[in-house]
Structures are given as structure tokens and as C-alpha cells.
N, C-alpha and C positions, 0 to 999 in steps of 0.2 A: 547522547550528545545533544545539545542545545542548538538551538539555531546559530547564536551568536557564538559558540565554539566550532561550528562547522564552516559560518562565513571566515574564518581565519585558516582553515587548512586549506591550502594550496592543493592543485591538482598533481604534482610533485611528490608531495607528501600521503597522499592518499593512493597512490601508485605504488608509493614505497613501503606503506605496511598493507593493503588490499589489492591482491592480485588481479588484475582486470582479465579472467577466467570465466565469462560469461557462460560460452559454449560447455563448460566443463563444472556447471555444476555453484559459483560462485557467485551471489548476485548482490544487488543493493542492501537488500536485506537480512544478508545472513548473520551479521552481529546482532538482531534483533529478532532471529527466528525462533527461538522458546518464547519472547513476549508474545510474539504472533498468532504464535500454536493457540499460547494461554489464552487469547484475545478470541481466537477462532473458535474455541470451546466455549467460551462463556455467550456469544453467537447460537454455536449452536443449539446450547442452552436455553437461552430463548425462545428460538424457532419451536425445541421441543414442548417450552412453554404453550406455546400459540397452538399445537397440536391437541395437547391437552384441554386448556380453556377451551375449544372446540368440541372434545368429545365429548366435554361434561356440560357445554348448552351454556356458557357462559355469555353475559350481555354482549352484542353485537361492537358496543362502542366501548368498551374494555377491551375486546379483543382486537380493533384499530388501533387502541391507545399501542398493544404492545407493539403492532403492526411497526406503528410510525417508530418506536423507539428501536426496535431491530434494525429496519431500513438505518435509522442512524448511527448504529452502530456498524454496521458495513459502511456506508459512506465514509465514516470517519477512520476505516482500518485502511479503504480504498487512497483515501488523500495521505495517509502516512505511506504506503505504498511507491505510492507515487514521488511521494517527495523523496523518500530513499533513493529511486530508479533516478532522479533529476540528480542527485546530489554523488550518486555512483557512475552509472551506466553511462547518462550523457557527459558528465563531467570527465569521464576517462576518454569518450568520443570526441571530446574539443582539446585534450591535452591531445590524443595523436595526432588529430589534425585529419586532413586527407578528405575524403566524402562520406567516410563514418559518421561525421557529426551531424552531414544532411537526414539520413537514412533513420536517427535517435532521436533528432527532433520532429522530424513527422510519425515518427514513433509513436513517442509521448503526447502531439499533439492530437493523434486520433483515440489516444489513451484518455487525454483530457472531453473529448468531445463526446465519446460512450460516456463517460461518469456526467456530463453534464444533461444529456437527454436522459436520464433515469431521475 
């Protein structure tokens, strides 16, 4: 889903085909959880890269370059994460209403504050 197709679904509407089942297993990201997976492998893929350059005495500063390119590749699974949790979790917490929505947004916002001190 695009950004600009998901600013158009209502909180109503996302209620109404996604079960707001947190406790139980259903979360922001479960339409997108084999991209996930796939994303988490090619991750780890890397890491095992960086393992390897390592045992076999590869340049120091090739072994940062992948450094930094890993680190970005989490970042960037981290911020899709997050946007799902904003656009599922907290969006279901302001359609109930009540003090749910306090409790999702300092949620997210101490979700936002770890990603940013890394």
C-alpha cells in the first residue's frame, strides 16, 4: 500500500477489514510479514557477511563500509516498522478513543527516541 492510498483509508475502514487483535497475535505488520521475513534474511545475510570479511583478514575500511550499509538496512526495516505500528496500532487507539490513544502514543514516541539515539 502507498502512502497516498493509506492517507485515504479511514479509521472505520481499517477496522473493518483488520482486526484490531493486538494481544492475540495481529499486529501492524502482518500483511507484510513474509516481505519482512525476506528483508530480515537478506540482513542477516550481511551480518554473516561482516563475519566472514572478518575471518579472512579483510581491509578494515571495507569491513565499515558493510558495517554502515547493514546498520542501514535495519534502520530502514526499523522506520517501515514503525510506520505500519503509526498507521495500525495507534490509528485503532484514536478510533476507540478513551486513554488508549495516550498510552500508543508515548508508545511510539519512546519507540521514536531509541531509533533516534542509535
Amino acid at each position: 500500500m502507498t502512502t497516498t492510498e493509506a492517507d485515504q483509508v479511514t479509521p472505520e475502514a481499517v477496522e473493518a477489514v483488520e482486526p484490531a487483535d493486538h494481544e492475540h497475535g495481529v499486529h501492524g505488520y502482518h500483511k507484510q510479514k513474509d516481505e519482512h521475513l525476506k528483508r530480515l534474511r537478506r540482513i542477516e545475510g550481511q551480518i554473516r557477511g561482516l563475519q566472514r570479511m572478518v575471518d579472512e583478514d579483510v581491509y578494515c575500511i571495507d569491513i565499515l563500509t558493510q558495517v554502515s550499509a547493514s546498520t542501514k538496512a535495519l534502520q530502514s526495516f526499523a522506520l517501515q516498522l514503525l510506520e505500519e505500528h503509526l498507521r495500525h496500532c495507534v490509528a485503532d487507539a484514536a478510533a476507540k478513543g478513551g486513554e488508549g490513544i495516550d498510552a500508543k502514543v508515548e508508545e511510539a514516541t519512546k519507540a521514536i527516541a531509541r531509533m533516534m539515539r542509535t
